[in-house]
N, C-alpha and C positions, 0 to 999 in steps of 0.2 A: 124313203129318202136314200139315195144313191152314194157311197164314196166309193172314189175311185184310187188307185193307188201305185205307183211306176212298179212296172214289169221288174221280176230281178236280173232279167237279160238285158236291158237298156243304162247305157252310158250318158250321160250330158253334161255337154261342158257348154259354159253360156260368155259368149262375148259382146263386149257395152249391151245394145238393144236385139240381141237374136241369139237365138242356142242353137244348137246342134245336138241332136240323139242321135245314137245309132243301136239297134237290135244288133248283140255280139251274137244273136242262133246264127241269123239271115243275115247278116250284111246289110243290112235297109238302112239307110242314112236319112234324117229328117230333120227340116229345119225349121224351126217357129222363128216368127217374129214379135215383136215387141209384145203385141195382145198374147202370143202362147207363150211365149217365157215369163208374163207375170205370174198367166195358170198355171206354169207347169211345175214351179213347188208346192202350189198349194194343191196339188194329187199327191196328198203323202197319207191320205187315207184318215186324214181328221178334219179335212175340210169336205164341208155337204157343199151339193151342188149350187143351193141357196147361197148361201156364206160365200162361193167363188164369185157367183153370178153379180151378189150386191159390190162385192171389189170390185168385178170387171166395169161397172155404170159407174161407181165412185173414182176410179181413174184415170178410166178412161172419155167418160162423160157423156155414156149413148144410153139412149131409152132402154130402158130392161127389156123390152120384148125382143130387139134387134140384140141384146148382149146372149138372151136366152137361147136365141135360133142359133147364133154362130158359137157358143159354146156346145151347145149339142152335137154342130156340124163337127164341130172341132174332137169334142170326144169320142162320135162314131168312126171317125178316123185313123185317132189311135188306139183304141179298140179291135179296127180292123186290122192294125200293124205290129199286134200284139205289144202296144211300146207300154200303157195300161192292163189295169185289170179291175176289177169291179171288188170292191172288200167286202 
């Protein structure tokens, strides 16, 4: 089972329904909307990917299988942007 947990290089400030990261290494600015600014507290390294996955269907009201592909898409991306890290 995977936690994931924000970079200590990454800033975020979240405004009403969207955030804003930014990597202080790189300069890489990134913005989530509604769906990534719910997940993006719950990457504090005590939420498993289960436990996000069942909020993301609970609040946002889509079948698990479609919540499971776009959070994976979602965390290979910040992965890629060093904005996480895997605990």
């Amino acid at each position: 089972m995977d936690f994931y947990k924000h970079s200590d290089n990454v800033e975020w400030k979240q405004f009403e329904d969207e955030s804003l990261l930014i990597n202080i290494e790189t300069g890489f600015y990134f913005r989530l909307n509604e769906v990534g600014s719910f997940i993006w507290p719950l990457l504090d390294g005590k939420h498993s990917n289960k436990e996000i996955i069942r909020g993301i269907v609970e609040e946002f009201d889509v079948q698990t299988e479609k919540a499971k592909s776009d959070f994976g898409s979602f965390i290979k991306e910040l992965l890629d942007e060093k904005l996480i890290v895997i605990k």
